[in-house]
N, CA, C and O atoms as a GROMACS GRO file, in nm:
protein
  556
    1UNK      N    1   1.334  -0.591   0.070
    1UNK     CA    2   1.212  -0.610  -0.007
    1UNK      C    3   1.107  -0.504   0.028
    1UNK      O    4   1.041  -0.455  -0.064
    2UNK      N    5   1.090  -0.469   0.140
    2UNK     CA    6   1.015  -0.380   0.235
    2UNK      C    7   1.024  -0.214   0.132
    2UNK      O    8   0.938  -0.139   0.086
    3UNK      N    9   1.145  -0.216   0.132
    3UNK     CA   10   1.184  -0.054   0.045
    3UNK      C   11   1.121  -0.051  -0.106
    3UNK      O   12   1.064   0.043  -0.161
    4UNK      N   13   1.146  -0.176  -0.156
    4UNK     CA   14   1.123  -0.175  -0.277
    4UNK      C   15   1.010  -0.180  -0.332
    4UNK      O   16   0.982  -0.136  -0.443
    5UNK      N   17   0.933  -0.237  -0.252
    5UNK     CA   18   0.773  -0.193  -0.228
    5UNK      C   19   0.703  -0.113  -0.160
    5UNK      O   20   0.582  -0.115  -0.181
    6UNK      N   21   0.762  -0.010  -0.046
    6UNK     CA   22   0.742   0.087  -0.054
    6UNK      C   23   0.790   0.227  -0.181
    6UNK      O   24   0.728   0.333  -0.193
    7UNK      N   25   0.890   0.196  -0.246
    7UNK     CA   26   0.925   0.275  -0.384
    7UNK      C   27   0.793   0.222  -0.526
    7UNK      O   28   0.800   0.298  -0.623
    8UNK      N   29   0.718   0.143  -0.537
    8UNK     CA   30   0.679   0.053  -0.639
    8UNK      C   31   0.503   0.119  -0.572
    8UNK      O   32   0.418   0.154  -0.654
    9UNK      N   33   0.484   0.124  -0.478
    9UNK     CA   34   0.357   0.139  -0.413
    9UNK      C   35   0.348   0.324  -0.440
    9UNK      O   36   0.249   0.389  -0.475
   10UNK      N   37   0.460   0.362  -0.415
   10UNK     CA   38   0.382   0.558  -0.446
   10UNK      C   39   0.434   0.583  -0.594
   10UNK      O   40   0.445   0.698  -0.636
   11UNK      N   41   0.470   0.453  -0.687
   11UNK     CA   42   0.500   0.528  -0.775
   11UNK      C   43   0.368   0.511  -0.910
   11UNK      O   44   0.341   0.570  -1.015
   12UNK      N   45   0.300   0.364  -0.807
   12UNK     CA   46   0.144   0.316  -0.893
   12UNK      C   47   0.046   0.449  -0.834
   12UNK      O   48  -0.023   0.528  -0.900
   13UNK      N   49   0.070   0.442  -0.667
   13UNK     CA   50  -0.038   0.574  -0.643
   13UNK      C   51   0.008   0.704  -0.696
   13UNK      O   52  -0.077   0.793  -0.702
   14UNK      N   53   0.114   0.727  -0.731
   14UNK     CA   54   0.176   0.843  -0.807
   14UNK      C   55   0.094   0.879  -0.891
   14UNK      O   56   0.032   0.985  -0.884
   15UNK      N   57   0.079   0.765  -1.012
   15UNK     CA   58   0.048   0.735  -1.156
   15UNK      C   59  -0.118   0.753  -1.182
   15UNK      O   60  -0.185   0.792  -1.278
   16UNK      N   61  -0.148   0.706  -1.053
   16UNK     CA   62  -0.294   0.697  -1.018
   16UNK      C   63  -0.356   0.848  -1.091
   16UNK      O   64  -0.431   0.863  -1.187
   17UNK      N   65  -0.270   0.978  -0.973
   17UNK     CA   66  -0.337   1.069  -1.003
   17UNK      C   67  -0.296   1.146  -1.009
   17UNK      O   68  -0.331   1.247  -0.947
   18UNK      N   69  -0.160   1.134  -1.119
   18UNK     CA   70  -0.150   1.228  -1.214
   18UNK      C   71  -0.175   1.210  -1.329
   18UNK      O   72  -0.148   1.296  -1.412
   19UNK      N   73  -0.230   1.099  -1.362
   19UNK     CA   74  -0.304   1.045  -1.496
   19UNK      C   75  -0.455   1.157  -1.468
   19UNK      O   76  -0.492   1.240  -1.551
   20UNK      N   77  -0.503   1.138  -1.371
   20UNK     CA   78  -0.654   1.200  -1.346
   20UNK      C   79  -0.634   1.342  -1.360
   20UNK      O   80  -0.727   1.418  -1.383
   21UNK      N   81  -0.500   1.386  -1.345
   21UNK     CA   82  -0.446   1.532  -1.331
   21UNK      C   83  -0.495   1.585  -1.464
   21UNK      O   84  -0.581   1.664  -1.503
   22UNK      N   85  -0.344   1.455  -1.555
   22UNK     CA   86  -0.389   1.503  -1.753
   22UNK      C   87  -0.515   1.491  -1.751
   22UNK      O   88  -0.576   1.596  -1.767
   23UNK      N   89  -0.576   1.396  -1.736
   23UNK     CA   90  -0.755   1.387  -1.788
   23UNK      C   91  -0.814   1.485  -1.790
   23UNK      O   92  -0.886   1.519  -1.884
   24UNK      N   93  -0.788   1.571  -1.648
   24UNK     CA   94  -0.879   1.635  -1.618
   24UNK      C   95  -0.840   1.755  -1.695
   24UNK      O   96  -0.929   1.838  -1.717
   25UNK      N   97  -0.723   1.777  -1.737
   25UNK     CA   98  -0.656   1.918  -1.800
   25UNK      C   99  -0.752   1.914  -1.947
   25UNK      O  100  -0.835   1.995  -1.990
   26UNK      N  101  -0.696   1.769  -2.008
   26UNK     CA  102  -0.725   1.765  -2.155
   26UNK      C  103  -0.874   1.711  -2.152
   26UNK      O  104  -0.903   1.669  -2.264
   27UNK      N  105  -0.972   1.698  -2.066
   27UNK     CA  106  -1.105   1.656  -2.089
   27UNK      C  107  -1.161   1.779  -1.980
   27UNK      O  108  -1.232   1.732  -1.891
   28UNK      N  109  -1.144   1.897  -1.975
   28UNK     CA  110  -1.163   2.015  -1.878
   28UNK      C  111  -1.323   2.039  -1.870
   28UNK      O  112  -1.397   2.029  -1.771
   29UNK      N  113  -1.355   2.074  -2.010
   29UNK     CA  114  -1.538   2.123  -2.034
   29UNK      C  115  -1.582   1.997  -1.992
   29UNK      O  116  -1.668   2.011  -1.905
   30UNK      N  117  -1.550   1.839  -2.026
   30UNK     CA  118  -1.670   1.718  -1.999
   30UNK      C  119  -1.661   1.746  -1.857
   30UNK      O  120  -1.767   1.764  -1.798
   31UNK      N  121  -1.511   1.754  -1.768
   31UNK     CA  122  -1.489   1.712  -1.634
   31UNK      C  123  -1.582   1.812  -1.634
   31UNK      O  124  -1.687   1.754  -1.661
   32UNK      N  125  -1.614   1.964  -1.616
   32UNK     CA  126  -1.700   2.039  -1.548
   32UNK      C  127  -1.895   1.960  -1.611
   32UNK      O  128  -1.990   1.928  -1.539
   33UNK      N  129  -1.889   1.957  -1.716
   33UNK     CA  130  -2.041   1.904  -1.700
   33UNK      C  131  -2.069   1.801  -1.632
   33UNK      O  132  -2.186   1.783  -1.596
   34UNK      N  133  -1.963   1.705  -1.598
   34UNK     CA  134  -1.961   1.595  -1.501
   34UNK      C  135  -2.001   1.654  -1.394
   34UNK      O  136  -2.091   1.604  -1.326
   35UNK      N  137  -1.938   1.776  -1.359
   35UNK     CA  138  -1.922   1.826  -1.200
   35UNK      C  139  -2.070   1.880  -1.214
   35UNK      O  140  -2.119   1.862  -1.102
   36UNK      N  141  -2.133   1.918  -1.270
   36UNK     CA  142  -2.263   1.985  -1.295
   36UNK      C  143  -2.390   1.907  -1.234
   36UNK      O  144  -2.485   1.932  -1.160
   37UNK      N  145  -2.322   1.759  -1.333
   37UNK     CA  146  -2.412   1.666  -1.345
   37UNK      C  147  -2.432   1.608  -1.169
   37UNK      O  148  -2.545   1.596  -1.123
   38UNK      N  149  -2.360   1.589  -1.121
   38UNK     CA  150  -2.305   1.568  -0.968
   38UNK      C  151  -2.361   1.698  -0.870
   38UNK      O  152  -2.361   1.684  -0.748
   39UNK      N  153  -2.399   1.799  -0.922
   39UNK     CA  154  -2.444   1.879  -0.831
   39UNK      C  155  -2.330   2.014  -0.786
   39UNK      O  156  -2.352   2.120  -0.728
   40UNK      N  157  -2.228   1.965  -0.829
   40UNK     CA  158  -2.084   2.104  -0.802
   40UNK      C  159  -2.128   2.176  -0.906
   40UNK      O  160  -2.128   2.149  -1.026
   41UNK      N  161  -2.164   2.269  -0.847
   41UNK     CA  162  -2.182   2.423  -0.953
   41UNK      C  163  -2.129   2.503  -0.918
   41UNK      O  164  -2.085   2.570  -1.011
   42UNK      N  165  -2.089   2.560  -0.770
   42UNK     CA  166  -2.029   2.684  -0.727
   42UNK      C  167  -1.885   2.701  -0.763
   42UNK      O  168  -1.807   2.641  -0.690
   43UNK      N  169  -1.840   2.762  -0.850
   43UNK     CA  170  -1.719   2.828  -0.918
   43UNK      C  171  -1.629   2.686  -0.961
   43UNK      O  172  -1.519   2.647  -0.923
   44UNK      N  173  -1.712   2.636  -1.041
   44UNK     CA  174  -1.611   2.552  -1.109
   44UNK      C  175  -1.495   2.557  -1.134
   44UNK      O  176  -1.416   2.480  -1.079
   45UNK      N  177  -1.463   2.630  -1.206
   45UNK     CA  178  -1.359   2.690  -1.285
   45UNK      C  179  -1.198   2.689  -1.163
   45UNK      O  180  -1.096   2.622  -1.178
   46UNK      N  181  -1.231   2.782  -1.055
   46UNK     CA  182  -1.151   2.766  -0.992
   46UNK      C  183  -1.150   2.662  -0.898
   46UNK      O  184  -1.055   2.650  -0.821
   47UNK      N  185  -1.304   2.539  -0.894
   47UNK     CA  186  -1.253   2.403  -0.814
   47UNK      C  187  -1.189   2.310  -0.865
   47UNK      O  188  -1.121   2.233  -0.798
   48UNK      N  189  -1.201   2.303  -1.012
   48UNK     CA  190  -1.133   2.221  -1.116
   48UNK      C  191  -0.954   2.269  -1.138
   48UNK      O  192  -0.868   2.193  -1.182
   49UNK      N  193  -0.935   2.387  -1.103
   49UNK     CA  194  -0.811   2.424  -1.145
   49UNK      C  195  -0.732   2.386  -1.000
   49UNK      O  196  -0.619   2.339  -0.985
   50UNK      N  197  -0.828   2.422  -0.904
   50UNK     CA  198  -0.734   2.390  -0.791
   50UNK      C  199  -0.677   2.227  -0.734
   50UNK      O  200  -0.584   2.168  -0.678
   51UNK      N  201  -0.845   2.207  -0.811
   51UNK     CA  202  -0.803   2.007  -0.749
   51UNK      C  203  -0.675   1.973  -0.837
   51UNK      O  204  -0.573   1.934  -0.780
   52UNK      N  205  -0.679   1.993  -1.011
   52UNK     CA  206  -0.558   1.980  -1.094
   52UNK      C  207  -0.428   2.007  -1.056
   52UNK      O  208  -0.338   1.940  -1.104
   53UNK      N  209  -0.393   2.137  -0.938
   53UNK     CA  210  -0.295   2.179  -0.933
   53UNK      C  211  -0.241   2.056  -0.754
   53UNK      O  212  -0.132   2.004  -0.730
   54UNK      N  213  -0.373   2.053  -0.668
   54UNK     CA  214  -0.350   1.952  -0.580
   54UNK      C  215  -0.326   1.837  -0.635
   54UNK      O  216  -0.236   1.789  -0.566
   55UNK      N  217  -0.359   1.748  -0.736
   55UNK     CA  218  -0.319   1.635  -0.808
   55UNK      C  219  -0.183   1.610  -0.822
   55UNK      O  220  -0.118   1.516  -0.777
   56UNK      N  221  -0.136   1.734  -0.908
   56UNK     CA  222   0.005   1.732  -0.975
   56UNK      C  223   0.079   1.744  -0.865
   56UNK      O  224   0.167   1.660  -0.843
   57UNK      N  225   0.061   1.829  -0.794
   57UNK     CA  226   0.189   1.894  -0.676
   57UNK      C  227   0.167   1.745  -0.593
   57UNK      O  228   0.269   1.677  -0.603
   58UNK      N  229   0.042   1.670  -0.503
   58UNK     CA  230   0.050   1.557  -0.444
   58UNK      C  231   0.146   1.462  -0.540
   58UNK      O  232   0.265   1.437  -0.526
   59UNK      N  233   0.059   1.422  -0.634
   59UNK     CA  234   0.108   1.322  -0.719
   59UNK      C  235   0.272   1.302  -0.707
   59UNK      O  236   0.324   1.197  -0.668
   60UNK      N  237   0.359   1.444  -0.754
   60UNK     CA  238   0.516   1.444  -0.766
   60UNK      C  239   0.574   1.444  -0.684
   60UNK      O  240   0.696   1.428  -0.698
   61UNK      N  241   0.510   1.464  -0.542
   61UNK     CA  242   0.568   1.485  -0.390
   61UNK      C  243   0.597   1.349  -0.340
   61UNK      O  244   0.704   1.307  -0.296
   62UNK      N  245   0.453   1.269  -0.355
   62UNK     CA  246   0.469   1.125  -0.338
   62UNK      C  247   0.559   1.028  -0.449
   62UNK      O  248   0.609   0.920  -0.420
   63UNK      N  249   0.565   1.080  -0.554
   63UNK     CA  250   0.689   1.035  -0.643
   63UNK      C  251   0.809   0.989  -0.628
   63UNK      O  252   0.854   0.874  -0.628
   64UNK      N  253   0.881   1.142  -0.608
   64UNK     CA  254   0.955   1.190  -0.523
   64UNK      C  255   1.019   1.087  -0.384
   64UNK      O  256   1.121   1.018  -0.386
   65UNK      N  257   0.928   1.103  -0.278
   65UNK     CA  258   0.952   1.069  -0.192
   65UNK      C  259   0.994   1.195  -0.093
   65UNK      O  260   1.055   1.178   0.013
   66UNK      N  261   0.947   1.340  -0.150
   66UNK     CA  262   1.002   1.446  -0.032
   66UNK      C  263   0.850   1.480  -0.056
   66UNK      O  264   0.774   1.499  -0.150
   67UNK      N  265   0.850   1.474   0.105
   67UNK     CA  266   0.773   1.533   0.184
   67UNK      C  267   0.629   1.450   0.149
   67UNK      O  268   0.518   1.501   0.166
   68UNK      N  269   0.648   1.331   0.103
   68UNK     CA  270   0.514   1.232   0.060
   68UNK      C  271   0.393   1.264   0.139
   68UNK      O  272   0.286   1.299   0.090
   69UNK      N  273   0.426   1.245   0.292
   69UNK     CA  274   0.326   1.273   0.384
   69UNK      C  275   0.239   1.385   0.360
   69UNK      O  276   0.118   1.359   0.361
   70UNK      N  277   0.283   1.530   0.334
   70UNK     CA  278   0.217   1.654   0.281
   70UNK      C  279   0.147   1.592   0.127
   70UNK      O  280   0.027   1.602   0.101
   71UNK      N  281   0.211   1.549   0.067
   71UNK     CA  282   0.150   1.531  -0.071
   71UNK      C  283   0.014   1.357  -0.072
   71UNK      O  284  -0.051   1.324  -0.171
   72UNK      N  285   0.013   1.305   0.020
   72UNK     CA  286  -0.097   1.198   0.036
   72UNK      C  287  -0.231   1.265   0.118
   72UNK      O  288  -0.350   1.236   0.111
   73UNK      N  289  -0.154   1.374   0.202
   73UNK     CA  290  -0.290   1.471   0.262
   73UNK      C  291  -0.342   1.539   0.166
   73UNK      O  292  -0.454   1.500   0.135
   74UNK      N  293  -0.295   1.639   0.099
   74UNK     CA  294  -0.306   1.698  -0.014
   74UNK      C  295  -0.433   1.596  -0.120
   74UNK      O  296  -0.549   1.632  -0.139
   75UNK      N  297  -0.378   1.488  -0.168
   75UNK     CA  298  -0.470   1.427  -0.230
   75UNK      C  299  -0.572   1.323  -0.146
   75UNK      O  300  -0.640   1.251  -0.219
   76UNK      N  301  -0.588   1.310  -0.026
   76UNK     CA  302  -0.660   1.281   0.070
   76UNK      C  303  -0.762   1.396   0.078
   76UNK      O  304  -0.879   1.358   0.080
   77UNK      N  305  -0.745   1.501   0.082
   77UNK     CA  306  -0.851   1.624   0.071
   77UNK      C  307  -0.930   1.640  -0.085
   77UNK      O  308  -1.030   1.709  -0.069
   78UNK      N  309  -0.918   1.611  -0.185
   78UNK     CA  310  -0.990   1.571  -0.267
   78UNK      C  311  -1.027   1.439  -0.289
   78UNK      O  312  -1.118   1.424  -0.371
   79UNK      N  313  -0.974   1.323  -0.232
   79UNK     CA  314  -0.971   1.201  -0.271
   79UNK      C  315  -1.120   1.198  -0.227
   79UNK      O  316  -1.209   1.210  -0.313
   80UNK      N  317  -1.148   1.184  -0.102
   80UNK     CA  318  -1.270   1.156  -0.025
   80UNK      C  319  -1.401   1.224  -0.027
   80UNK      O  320  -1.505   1.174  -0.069
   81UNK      N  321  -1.390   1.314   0.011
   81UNK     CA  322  -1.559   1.412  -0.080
   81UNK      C  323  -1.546   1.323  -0.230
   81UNK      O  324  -1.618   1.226  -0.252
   82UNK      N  325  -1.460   1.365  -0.312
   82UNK     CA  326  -1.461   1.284  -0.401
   82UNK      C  327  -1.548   1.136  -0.463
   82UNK      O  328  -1.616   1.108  -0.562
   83UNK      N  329  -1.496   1.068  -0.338
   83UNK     CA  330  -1.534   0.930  -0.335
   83UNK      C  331  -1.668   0.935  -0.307
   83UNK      O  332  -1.750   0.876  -0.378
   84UNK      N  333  -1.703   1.014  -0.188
   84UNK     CA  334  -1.829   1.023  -0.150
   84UNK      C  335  -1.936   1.094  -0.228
   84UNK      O  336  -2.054   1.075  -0.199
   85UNK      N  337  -1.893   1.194  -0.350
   85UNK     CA  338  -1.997   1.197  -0.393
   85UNK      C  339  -2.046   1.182  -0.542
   85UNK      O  340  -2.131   1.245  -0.605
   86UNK      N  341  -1.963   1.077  -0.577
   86UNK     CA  342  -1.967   1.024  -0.715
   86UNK      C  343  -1.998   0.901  -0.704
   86UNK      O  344  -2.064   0.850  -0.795
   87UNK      N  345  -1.955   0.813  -0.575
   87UNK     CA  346  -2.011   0.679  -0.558
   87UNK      C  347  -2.046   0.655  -0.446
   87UNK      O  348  -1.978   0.592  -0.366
   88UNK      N  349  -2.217   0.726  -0.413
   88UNK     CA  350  -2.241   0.728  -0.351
   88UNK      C  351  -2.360   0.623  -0.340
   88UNK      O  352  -2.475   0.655  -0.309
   89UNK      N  353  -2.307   0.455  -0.377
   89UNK     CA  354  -2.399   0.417  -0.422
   89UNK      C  355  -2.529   0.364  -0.313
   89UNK      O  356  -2.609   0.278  -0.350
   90UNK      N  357  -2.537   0.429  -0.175
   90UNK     CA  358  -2.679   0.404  -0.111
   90UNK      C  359  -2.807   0.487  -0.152
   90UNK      O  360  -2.927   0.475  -0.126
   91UNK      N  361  -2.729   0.583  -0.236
   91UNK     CA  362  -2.882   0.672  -0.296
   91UNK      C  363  -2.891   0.633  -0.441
   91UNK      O  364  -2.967   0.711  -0.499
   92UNK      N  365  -2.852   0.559  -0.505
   92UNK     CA  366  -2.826   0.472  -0.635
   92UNK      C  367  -2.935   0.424  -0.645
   92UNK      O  368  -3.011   0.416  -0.548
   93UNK      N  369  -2.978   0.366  -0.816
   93UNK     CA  370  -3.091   0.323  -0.781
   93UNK      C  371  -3.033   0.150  -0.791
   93UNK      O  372  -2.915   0.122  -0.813
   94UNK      N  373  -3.138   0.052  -0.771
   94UNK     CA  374  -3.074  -0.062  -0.709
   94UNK      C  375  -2.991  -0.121  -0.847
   94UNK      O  376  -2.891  -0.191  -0.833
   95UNK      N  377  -3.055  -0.077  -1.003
   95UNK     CA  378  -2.909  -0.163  -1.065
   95UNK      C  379  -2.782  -0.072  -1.078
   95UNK      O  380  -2.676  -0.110  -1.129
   96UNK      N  381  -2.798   0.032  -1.035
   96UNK     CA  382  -2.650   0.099  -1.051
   96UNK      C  383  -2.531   0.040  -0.898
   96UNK      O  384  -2.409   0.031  -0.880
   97UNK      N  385  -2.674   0.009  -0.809
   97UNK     CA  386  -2.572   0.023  -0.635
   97UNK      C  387  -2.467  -0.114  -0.661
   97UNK      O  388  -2.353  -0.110  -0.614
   98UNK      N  389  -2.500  -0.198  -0.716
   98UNK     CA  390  -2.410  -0.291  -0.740
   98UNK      C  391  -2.229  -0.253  -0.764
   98UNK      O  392  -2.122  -0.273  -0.707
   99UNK      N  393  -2.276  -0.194  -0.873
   99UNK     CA  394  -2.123  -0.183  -0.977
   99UNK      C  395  -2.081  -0.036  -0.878
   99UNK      O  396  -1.991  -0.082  -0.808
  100UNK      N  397  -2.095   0.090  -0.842
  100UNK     CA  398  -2.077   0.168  -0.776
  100UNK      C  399  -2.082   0.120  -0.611
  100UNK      O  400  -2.071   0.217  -0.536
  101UNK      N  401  -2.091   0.045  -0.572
  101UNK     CA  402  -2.049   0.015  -0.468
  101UNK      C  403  -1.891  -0.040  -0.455
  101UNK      O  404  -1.801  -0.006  -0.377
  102UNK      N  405  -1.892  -0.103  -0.524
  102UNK     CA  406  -1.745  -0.171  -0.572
  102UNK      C  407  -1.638  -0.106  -0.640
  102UNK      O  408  -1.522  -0.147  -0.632
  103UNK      N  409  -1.695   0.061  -0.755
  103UNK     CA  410  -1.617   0.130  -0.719
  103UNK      C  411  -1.598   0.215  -0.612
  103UNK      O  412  -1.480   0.252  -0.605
  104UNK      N  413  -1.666   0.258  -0.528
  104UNK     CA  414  -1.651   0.299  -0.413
  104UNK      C  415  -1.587   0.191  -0.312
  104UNK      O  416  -1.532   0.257  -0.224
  105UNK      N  417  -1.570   0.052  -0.287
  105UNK     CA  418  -1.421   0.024  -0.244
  105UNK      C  419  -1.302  -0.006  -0.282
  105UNK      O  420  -1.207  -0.045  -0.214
  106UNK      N  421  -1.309   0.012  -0.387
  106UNK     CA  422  -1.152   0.024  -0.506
  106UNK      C  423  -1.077   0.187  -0.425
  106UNK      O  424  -0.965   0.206  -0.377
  107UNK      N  425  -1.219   0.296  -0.443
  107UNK     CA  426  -1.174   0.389  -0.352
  107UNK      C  427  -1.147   0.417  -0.259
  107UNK      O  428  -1.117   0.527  -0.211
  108UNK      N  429  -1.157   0.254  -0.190
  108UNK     CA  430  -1.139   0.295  -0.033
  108UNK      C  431  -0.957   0.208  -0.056
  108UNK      O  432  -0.850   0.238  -0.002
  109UNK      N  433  -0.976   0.143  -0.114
  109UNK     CA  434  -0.807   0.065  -0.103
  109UNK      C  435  -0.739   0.167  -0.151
  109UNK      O  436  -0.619   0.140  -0.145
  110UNK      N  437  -0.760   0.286  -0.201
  110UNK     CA  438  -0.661   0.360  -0.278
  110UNK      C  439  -0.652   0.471  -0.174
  110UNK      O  440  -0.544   0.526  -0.154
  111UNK      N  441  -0.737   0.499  -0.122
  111UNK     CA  442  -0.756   0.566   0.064
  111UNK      C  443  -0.673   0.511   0.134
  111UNK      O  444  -0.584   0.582   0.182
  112UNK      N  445  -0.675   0.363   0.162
  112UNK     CA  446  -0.581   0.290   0.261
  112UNK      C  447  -0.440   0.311   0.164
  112UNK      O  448  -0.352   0.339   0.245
  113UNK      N  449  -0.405   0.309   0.083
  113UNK     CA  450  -0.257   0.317   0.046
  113UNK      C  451  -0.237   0.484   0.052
  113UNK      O  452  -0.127   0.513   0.099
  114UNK      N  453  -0.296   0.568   0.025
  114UNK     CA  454  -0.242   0.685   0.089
  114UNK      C  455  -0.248   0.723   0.242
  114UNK      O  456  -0.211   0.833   0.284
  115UNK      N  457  -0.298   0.624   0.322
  115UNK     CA  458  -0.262   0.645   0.526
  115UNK      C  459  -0.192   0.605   0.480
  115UNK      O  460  -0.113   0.698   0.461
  116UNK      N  461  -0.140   0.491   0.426
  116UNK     CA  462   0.004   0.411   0.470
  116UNK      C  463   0.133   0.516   0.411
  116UNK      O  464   0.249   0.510   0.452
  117UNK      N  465   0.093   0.598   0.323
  117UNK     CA  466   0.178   0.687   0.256
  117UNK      C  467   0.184   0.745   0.414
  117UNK      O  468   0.262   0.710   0.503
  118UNK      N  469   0.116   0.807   0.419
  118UNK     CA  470   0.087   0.913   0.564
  118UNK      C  471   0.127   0.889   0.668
  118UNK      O  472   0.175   0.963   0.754
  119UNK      N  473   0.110   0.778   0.667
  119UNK     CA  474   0.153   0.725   0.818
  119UNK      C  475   0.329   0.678   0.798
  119UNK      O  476   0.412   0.708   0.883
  120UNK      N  477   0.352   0.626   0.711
  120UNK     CA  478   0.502   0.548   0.714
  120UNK      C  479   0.588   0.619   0.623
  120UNK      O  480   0.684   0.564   0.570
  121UNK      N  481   0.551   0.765   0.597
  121UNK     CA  482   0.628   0.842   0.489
  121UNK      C  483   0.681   0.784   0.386
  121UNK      O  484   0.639   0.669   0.378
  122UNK      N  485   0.767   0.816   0.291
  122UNK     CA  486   0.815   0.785   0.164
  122UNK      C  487   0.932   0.668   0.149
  122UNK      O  488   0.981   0.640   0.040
  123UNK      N  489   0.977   0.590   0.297
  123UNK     CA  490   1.066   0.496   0.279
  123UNK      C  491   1.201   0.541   0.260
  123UNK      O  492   1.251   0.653   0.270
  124UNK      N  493   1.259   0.407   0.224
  124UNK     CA  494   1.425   0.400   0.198
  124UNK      C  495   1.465   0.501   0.056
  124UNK      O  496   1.530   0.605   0.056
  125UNK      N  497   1.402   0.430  -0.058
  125UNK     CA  498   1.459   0.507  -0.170
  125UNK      C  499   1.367   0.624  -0.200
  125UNK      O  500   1.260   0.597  -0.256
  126UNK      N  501   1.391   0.744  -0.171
  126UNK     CA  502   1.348   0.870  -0.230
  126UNK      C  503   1.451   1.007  -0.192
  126UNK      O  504   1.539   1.023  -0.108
  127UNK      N  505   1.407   1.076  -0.274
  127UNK     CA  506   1.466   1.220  -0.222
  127UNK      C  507   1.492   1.282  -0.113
  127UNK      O  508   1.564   1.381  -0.124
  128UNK      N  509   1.446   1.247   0.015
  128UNK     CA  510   1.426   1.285   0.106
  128UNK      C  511   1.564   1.235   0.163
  128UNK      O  512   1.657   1.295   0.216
  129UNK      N  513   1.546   1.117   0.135
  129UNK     CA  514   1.675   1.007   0.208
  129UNK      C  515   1.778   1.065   0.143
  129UNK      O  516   1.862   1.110   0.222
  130UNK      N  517   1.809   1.084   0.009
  130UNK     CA  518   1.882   1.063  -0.050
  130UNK      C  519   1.987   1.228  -0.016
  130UNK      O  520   2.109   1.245  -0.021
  131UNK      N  521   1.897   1.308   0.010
  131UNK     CA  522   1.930   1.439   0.059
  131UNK      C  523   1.973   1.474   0.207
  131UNK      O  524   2.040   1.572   0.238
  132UNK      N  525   1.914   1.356   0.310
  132UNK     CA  526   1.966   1.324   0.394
  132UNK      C  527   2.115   1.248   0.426
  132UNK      O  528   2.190   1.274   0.519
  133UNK      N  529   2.134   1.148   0.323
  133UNK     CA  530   2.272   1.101   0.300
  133UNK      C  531   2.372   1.146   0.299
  133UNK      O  532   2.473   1.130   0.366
  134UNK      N  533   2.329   1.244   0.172
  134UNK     CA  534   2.436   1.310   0.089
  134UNK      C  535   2.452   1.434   0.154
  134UNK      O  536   2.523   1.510   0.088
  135UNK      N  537   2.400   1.490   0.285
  135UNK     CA  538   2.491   1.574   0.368
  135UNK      C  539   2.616   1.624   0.355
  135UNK      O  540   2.700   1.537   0.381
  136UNK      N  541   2.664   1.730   0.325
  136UNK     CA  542   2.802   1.794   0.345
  136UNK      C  543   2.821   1.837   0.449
  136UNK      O  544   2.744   1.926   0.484
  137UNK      N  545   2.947   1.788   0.559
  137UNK     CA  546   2.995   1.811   0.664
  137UNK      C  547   3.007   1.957   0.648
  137UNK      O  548   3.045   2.024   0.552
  138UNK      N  549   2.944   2.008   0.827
  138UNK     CA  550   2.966   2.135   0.830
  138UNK      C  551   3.126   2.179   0.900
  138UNK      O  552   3.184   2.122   0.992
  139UNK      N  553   3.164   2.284   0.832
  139UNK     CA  554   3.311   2.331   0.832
  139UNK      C  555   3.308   2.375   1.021
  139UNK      O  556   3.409   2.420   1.076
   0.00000   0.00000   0.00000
């Protein structure tokens, strides 16, 4: 049962953010006036292309199951600035701190399931294993 929810758990955080990946591809100009609006101005262009390309490459790694650990750091390095400065709701004003507080711990459970990525790697069923198995004896 243990495997099968570790396979079921990186394939929701998978989904997580490579959905945010497309968004961000096919909603590119709003995502940067967002980023504007937030205060990121210094070279958009190439912070938006790079987080997209960390998304996808995390996202399929943890998929996968090769090399998950690299790919939950990977989106651990945008996840968090991230978190911190879009819901940052102690400088909120008091009717926004409500509802932005609460997404800011939705962001923190989605934090704790990528340590556990990190910490307990990709499990029984993935690529990794499966490439490990299927070993060909050396001659």
């Amino acid at each position: 049962m243990k495997e099968i929810a570790d396979l079921l758990a990186r394939i929701f955080v998978s989904f997580i953010f490579s959905y945010e990946a497309f968004d961000s591809v096919v909603f590119f100009r709003n995502t940067k006036e967002t980023m504007t609006l937030y205060g990121v101005t210094w070279q958009q262009d190439i912070l938006l292309s790079g987080v997209i390309f960390v998304l996808i490459v995390g996202s399929i790694l943890i998929l996968l199951g090769y090399y998950s650990r690299i790919g939950a750091f990977l989106i651990l390095l945008y996840w968090l600035p991230f978190t911190f400065i879009i819901y940052s709701f102690w400088n909120d004003p008091i009717e926004l701190r409500r509802i932005h507080s609460l997404y800011f711990m939705r962001n923190m459970g989605v934090t704790a399931a990528l340590l556990l990525i990190l910490v307990n790697g990709s499990g029984k069923y993935s690529v990794r294993r499966m490439l490990h198995v299927l070993r060909l004896p050396k001659n």
